[in-house]
C-alpha positions as CSV (number, residue, x, y, z in Angstrom):
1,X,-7.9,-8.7,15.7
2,X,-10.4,-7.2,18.1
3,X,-11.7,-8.9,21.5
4,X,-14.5,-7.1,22.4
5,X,-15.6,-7.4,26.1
6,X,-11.7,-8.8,26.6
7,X,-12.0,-8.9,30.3
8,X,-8.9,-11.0,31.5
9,X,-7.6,-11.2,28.1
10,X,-7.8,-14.7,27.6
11,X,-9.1,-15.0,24.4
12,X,-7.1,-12.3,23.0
13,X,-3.7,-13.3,24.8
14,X,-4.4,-17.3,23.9
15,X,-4.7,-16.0,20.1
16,X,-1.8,-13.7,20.1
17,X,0.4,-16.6,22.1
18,X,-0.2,-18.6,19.3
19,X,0.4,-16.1,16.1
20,X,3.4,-14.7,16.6
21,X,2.7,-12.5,14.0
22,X,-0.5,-11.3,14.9
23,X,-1.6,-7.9,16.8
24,X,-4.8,-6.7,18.9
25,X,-6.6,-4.7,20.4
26,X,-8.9,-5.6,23.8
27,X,-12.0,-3.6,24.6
28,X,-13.8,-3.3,27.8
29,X,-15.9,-0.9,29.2
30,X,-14.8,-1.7,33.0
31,X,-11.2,-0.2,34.1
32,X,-10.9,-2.7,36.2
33,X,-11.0,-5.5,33.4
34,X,-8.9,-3.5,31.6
35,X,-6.2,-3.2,33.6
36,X,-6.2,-7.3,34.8
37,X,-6.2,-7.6,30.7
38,X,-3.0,-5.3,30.5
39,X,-1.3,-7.0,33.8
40,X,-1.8,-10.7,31.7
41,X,-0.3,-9.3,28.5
42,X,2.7,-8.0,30.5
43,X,3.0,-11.0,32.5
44,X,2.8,-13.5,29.2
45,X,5.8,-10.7,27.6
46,X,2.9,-9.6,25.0
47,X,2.3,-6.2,25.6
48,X,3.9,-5.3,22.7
49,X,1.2,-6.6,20.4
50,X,-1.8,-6.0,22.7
51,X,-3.6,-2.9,23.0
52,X,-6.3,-2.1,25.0
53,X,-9.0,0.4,24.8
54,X,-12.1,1.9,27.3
55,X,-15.2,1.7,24.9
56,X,-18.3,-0.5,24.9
57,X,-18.6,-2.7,21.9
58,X,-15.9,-1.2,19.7
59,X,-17.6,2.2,19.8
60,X,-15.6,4.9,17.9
61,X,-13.7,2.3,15.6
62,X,-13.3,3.2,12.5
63,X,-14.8,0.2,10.2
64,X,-13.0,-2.6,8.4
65,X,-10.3,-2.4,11.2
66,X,-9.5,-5.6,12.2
67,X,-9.4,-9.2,10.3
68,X,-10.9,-11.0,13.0
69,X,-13.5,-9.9,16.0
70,X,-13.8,-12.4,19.1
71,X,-15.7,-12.2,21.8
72,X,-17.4,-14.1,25.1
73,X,-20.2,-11.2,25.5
74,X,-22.3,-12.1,28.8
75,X,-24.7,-15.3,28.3
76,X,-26.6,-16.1,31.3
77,X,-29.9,-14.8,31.5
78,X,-30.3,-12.6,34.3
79,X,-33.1,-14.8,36.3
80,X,-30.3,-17.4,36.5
81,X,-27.6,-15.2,38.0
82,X,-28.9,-15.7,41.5
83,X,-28.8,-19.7,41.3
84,X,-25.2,-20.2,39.8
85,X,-22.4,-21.7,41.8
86,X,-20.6,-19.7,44.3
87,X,-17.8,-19.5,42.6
88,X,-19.3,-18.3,39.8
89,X,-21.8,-16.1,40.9
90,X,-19.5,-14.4,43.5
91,X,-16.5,-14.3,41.9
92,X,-17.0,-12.9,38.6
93,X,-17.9,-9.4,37.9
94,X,-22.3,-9.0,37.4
95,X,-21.6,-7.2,34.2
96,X,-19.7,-9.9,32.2
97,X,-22.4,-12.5,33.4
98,X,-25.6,-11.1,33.0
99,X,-27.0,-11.3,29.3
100,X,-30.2,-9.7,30.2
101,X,-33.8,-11.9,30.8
102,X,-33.4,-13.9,27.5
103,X,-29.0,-14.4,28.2
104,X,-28.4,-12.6,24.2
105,X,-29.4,-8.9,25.4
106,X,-28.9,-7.9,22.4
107,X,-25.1,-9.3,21.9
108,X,-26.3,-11.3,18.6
109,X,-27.2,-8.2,16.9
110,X,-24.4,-6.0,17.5
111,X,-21.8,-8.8,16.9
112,X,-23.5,-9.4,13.5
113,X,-23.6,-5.5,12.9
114,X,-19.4,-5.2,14.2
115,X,-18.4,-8.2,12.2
116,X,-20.1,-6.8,9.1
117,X,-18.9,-3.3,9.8
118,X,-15.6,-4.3,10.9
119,X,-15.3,-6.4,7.4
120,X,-13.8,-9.2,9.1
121,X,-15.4,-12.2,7.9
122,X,-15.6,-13.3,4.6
123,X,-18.3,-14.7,2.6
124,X,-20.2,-17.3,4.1
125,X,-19.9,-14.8,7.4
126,X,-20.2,-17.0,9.9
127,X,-20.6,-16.7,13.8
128,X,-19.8,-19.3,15.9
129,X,-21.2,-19.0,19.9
130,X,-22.4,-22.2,22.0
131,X,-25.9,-21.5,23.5
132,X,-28.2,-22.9,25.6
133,X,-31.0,-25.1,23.9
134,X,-33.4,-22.5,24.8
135,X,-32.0,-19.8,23.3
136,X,-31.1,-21.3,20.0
137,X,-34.2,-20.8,18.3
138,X,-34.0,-16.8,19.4
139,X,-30.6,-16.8,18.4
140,X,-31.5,-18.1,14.7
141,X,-34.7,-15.3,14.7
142,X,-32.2,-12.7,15.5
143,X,-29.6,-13.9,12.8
144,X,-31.8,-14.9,9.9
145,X,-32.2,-11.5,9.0
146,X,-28.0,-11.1,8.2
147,X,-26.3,-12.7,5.3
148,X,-25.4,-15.7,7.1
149,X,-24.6,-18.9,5.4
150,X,-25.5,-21.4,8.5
151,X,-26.5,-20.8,11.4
């Protein structure tokens, strides 16, 4: 399994909690992240089956890697950023908020390209992320050209 964008690790260390069998690999591009990511999987004793990695997006893996790619990419459109709660806005790192001016910058297409290149879905490939109801109808423009079953 791959989480790209891992940040804290929660995703990948909820998963890997949960599997006992299962292995991963975390990618970030901020060192920072990173090392918060590697502190958790220490601290929750799974370092041994967690891995993590300084690229952006899975950049420089080789293809059909991993069985399963997860990922909370940035969402929030960047016009938004200023009004968000406090604790939110101040709290969290700018890079793993800001999704750009429409909130998908782009993350749509290169998870549809990594899941398809990493092989890890199987037919109907399917991609599951909760959007706002403004960016739904992008969201389906930018998917209807993959082999999705539903989206």
């Amino acid at each position: 399994m791959i989480d790209l964008g891992v940040g804290s690790g929660a995703i990948l260390l909820a998963i890997l909690s949960e599997r006992q069998r299962a292995r991963g690999v975390g990618v970030d591009v901020s060192f920072d992240a990173l090392a918060v990511a590697k502190d958790n999987a220490a601290h929750l004793g799974l370092a041994g089956r967690a891995s993590f990695l300084r690229t952006s997006w899975g950049d420089g893996l080789a293809p059909s890697s991993f069985d399963l790619v997860v990922s909370n990419p940035p969402y929030i459109p960047s016009a938004d950023i200023a009004g968000l709660d406090p604790e939110v806005r101040d709290h969290d790192p700018h890079l793993a908020l800001d999704g750009g001016p429409d909130g998908l910058d782009d993350t749509l297409r290169k998870a549809a390209a990594l899941t398809l290149n990493f092989g890890a879905l199987t037919w109907p490939h399917q991609i599951v992320r909760v959007l706002a109801a403004e960016q739904l109808y992008r969201a389906t423009t930018i998917l209807a050209g993959h082999p999705y079953h539903r989206v």
